[in-house]
N, C-alpha and C positions, 0 to 999 in steps of 0.2 A: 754767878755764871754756872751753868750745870757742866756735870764732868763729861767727858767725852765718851766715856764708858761706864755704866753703874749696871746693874743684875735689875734694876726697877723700866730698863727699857724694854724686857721682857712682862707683857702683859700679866701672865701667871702670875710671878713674883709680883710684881705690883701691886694686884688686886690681895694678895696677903696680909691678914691684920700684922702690925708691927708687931706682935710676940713671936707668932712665927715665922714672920722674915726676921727677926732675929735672930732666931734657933740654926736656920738654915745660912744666913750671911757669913760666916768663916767659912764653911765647906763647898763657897763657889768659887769657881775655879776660869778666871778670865782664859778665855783659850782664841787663838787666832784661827779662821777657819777659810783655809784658800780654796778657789774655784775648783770643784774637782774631788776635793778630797774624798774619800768614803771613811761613812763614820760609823756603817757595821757594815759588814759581809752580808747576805745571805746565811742563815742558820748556824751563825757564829755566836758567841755568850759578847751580854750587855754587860759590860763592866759599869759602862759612867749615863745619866743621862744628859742632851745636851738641851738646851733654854737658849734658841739665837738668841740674836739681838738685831745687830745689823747683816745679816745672813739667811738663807734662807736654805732648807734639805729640802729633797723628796726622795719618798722610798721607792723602788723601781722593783719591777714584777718580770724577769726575765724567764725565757723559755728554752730550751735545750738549743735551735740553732744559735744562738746569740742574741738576739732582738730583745729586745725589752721596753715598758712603757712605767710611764709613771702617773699614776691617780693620784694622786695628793700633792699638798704644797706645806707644809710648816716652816715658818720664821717668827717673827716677835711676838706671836699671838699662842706659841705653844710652847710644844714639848718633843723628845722625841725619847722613844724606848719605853713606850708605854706598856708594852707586854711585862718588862721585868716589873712594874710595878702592879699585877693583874694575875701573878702568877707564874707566868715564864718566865723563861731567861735567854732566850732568844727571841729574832723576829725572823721571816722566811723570804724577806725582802733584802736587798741591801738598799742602803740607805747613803746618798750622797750630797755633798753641797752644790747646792746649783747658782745661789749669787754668792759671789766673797762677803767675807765681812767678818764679823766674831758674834761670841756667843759667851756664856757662861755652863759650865760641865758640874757636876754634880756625882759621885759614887754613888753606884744602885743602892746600897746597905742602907747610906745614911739618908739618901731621899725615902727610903721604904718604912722606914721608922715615924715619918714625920705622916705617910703616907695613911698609914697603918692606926696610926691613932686617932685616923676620924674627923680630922679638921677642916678648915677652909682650903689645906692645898686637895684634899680626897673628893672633895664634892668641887672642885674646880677643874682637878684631872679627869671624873669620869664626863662632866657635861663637856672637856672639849674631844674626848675620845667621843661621844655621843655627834657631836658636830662632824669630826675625821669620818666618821663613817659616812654622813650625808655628803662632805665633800667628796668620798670617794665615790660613793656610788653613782653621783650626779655628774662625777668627769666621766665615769665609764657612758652614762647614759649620752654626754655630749661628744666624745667619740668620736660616739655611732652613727648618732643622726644628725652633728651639725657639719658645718664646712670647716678648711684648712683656717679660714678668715678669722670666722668666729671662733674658734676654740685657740689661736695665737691671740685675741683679744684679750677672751678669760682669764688666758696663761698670764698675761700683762697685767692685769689688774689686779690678779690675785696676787701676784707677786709683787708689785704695786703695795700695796696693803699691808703684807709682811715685813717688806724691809723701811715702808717711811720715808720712799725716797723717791725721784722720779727717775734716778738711773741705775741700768742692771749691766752686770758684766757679766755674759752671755753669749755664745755662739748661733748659729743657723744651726751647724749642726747639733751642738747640742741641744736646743730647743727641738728639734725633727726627733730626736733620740727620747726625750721628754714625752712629746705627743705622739712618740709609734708612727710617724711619717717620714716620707722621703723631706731630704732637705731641700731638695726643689721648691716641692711647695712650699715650703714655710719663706723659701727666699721671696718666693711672686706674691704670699700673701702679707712680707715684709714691707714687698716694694708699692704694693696697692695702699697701705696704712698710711706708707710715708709720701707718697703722692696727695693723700687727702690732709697731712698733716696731723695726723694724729701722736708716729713716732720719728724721731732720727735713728738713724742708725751707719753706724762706722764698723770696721772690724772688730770684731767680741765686745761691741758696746751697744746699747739701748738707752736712748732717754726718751720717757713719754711724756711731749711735746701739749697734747691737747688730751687730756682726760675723759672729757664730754665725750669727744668723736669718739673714742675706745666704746663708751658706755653706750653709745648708739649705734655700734655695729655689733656687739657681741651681743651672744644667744639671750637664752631665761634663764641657761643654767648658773650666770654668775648672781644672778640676785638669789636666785633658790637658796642656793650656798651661804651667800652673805647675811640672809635674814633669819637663815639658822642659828649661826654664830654671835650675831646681836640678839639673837629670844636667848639663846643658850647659856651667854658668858659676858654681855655687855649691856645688858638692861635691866641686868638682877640691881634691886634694890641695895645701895651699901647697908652691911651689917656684920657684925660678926657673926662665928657659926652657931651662938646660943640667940641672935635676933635680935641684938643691940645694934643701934646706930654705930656706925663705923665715926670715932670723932677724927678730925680735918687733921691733916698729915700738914708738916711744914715741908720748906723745900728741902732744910738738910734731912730729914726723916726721909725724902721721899724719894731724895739722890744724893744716897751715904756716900762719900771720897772714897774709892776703894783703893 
């Protein structure tokens, strides 16, 4: 039976030859990560990076009245605090959790050492920063030009994806806050979903009901996104980073007891 929690639910970690997910395995840091939380400030220093698992952040782009939106989604497919490993040590976003759940934390020092030597996690961090940016830019292009409908579908599925589950624990309002809309709309574009049966929804809950229907109302931008991330991080041949075959991982190997 697999643990409830292992650092191998996060994708990254995962696709790690066993030496160094070894190297890195003492220095993760099982952490609980409730609805809400903020896990940097706005132009504040990166102490740790975080690796959800079952969680998901996004960093938010606010502007002097208060408003703010959020282009991106990372949960069990990333990483977050990618600047401090690139050079900085801040980011100019704050960055928050949007579903519950947990994650694994990590010190900037000691990821940056492992970073820094050139291995499979450095050529894994830059292709999903290479992906982040196509997903960022393709939420800003959906926006703009699609409807409230469509981009609360995206929003679903990409989140969908990250956590591995069919239920989010999530607000109206905080989803309008996400997408830089009124919560009205997001409430009518709620209630239109779950009229075709696509989702349910209760107070600060979501579950997606019919996956299909999501997939056939929402825009191009969710495939754009998603066939970036499969060319980028999910279709590369297993290998190590010298071009050896990756040999078969067992299960305890592959979901240490932490």
């Amino acid at each position: 039976m697999l643990p409830s929690h292992s650092p191998k639910q996060n994708r990254i970690l995962a696709a790690l030859p066993l030496e160094d997910y070894g190297r890195l395995f003492p220095y993760l840091e099982l952490t609980s990560m409730p609805l809400g939380q903020t896990i940097y400030e706005p132009d504040s220093s990166i102490t740790h990076v975080y690796f959800p698992t079952t969680s998901t952040v996004v960093p938010l782009y606010g502007v002097e009245n208060g408003s703010s939106v959020q282009l991106s989604i990372i949960g069990n497919e990333g990483l977050t605090g990618i600047s401090s490993l690139l050079g900085g040590d801040s980011t100019p976003s704050g960055v928050v959790v949007q579903c519950a759940g947990s994650g694994y934390r990590v010190k900037v020092n000691t990821l940056k050492k492992e970073f820094d030597s050139g291995g499979k996690l450095q050529h894994l961090v830059l292709r999903f920063t290479q992906a982040l940016m196509t997903q960022t830019a393709q939420n800003a292009v959906c926006n703009r030009h699609h409807n409230i409908e469509q981009q609360l579908c995206r929003f679903l599925l990409m989140s969908q994806d990250r956590l591995s589950s069919d239920e989010m624990q999530m607000t109206h309002e905080q989803i309008a806050i996400m997408l830089g809309v009124r919560r009205e709309s997001v409430t009518q574009a709620a209630l239109k979903l779950q009229m075709i049966g696509a989702i349910q929804y209760s107070r600060g809950h979501i579950t997606v009901v019919d996956r299909e229907e999501l997939e056939n109302t929402v825009c191009e931008c969710y495939t754009v996104v998603n066939n970036e991330y499969d060319r980028l991080l999910w279709n590369e041949p297993a290998s190590d980073p010298a071009g050896n075959p990756a040999k078969p991982e067992t299960s305890e190997e592959l979901w240490p007891v932490t």
